[in-house]
N, C-alpha and C positions, 0 to 999 in steps of 0.2 A: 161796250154794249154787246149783247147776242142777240144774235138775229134767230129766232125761230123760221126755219124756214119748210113751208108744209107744202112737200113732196107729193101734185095730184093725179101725174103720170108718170110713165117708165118710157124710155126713149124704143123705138117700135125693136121687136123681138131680132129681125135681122143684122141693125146696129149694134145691139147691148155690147157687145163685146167689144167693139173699138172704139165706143165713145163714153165719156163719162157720163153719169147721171147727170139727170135735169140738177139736183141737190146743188151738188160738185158744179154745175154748170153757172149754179147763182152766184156760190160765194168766188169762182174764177172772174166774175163780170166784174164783182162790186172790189175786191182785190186788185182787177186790172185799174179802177178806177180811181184807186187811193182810199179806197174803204181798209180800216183797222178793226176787224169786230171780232167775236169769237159768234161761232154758228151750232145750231145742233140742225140734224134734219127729221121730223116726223113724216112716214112714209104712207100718207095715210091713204092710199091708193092699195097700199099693202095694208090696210087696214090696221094700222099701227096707231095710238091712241093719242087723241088731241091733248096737251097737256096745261094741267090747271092753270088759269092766267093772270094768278097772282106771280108763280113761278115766269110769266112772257114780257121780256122788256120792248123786243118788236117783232113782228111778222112777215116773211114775204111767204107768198103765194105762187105757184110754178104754175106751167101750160102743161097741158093734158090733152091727149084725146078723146076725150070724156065731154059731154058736155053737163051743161048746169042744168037740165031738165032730165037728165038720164037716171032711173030710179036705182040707183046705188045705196050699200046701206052708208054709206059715208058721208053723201052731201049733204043730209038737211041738219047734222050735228054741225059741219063746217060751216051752213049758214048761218046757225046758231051762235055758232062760236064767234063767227066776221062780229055778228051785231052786237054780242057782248064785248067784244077786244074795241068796238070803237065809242060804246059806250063811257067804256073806263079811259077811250084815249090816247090809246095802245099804238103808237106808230106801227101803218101797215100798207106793204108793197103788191100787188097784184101785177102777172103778166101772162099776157093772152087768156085761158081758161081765168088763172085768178084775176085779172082784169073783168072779165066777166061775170063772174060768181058773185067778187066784193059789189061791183052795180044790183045783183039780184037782190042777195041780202040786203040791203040799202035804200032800196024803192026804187029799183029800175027795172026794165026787162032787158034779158038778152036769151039768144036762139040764131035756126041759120037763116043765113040772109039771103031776099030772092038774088043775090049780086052771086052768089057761091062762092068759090072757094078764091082765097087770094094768097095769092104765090108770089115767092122772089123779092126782092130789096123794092119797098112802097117809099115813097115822097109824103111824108105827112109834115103840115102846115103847125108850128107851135105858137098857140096864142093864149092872152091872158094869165102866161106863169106871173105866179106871184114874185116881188121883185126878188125876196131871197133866195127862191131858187132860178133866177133868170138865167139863160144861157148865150153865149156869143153866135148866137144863129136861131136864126127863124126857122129855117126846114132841117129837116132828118129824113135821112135815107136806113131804114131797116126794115130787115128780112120778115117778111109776113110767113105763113101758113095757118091759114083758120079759114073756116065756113061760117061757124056762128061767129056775132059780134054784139058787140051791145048795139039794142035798136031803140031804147030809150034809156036816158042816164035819170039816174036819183033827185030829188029835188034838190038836194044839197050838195050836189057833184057840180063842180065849174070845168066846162071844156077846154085841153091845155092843148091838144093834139087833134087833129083832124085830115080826113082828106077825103075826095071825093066817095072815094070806096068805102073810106069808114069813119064815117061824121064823127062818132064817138071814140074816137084813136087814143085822147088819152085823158084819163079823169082826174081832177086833184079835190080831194073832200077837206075843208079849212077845217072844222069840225071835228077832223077825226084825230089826229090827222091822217091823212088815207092818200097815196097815190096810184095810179094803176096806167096801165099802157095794152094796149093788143097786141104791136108784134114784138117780136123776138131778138132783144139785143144781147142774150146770154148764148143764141148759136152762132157761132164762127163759121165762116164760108166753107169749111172742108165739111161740118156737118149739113151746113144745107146743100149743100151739094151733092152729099151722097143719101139726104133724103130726098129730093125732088130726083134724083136717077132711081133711085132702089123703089119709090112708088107711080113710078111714072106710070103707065098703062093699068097699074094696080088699083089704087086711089085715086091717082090725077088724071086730069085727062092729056094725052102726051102731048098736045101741043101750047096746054098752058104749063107744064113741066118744063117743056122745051124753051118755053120767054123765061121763066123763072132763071132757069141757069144763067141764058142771055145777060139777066136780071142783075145775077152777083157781078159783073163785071163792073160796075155802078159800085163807088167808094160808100162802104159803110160808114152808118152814125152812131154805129153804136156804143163807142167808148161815152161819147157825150151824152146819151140817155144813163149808162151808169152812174158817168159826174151826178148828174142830177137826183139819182137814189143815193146816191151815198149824204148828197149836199141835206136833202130830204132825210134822213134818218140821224145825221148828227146834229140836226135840230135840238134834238131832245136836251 
C-alpha cells in the first residue's frame, strides 16, 4: 500500500535544519512500528497540489501550525478533498491539525480552546477501540503541543482517546474508515525538547514550557499509538 501523506506544516523556521520534516517524521513512526508501505508526501502547505484520488490508496494528514479556521488558499480544497476520500472509503490518518480538520470536514467543530495551549507528554484514557484494532493498555502517555482541539466531534466519529484536557483525544470514523489523534506521537523527545526550549518565552508561556520538559521525563507511548496506525491502515 502507499500512504499519501499531506504535509500541513513545516517544522518552525529555527529547527528546519536539524530535524526532519513532519513528512519524513510520519513514515519514521509508522516504520518504527512495523509498517511496510511505500509513501509519497504532497506539501500542501507549500501549496503543492492535492492528487486525483482515484491515484490515493490511503491518506495521513500531519500537524501544523495553522489552524483549520485560518483563511489559507489550501484549506477549504483539503476539506473537500477529506469528505470526497471518505466518501469513496479511502483509509485516512489525521494528527493533531489533521486530527482536527478531518473532525471539520466531517460535522464537527474545532478551534482554540478556553483550556489553551497543552504542553509536554498528556495521559489520555483509551476507550471504545474497536476490538481489531485494541491495544495492550488502556492509557497512553504522549507528547501534546496544540491550543486548538476538536470541541465537538462528527456525528459518526466514536471516541477512542480522551482526557481531561481533551475530551476529543482521539476519533475512529467506522464509516470511513478514518482515525485521528491530537497529540504527537511522530515527535521524539529530542524534538520536543528543543521545541518547548526554542519557543519558551516566544510562544509559550515559560513556566508551562518549563512542566512540559519536566513532562518528557514521563515514558512515552508512542510507539503503541503507531502499532495502532499501522494495525489501522493494513485493514485494508
Amino acid at each position: 500500500m502507499k500512504i499519501t501523506i499531506l504535509q500541513t506544516g513545516l517544522v518552525p523556521e529555527p529547527m528546519r535544519d536539524d530535524f526532519d520534516t513532519y513528512g519524513t517524521m510520519m513514515q519514521k513512526m509508522l516504520e518504527t512500528a512495523g509498517g511496510d508501505f511505500d509513501y509519497e508526501v504532497v506539501s500542501v502547505v507549500e501549496n503543492e497540489p492535492l492528487p486525483p484520488l482515484d491515484q490515493v490508496e490511503a491518506i495521513l494528514i500531519t500537524g501544523s501550525s495553522h489552524g483549520v479556521y485560518d483563511p489559507l488558499p489550501w484549506i477549504a480544497p483539503l476539506k473537500e478533498f477529506i469528505k470526497q476520500a471518505y466518501a469513496r472509503h479511502i483509509p485516512m490518518v489525521g494528527i493533531c491539525f489533521g486530527h482536527q480538520i478531518m473532525a471539520e470536514a466531517l460535522g464537527g467543530h474545532a478551534g482554540k480552546s478556553e483550556k489553551g495551549w497543552g504542553l509536554g507528554r498528556h495521559d489520555y484514557q483509551l476507550v471504545n477501540l474497536p476490538e481489531k484494532l485494541a491495544l495492550a493498555a488502556s492509557q497512553v502517555s504522549v507528547t501534546a503541543s496544540h491550543q486548538d482541539q476538536v470541541l465537538q466531534a462528527p456525528p459518526e466519529a466514536q471516541i477512542i482517546a480522551k482526557s481531561d484536557f481533551t475530551p476529543f483525544a482521539g476519533l475512529y470514523y467506522p464509516n470511513g474508515p478514518a482515525i485521528s489523534v491530537q497529540p504527537h506521537p511522530e515527535f521524539d523527545d529530542e524534538f520536543s525538547k528543543t521545541l518547548f526550549t526554542k519557543r519558551k518565552g516566544v510562544v509559550f508561556d515559560p513556566d508551562d514550557a518549563d512542566e512540559a520538559l519536566v513532562s518528557l521525563q514521563k515514558t512515552s507511548s508512542s510507539t503503541l499509538l503507531g502499532r495502532l496506525f499501522v494495525r489501522f491502515l493494513q485493514q485494508k
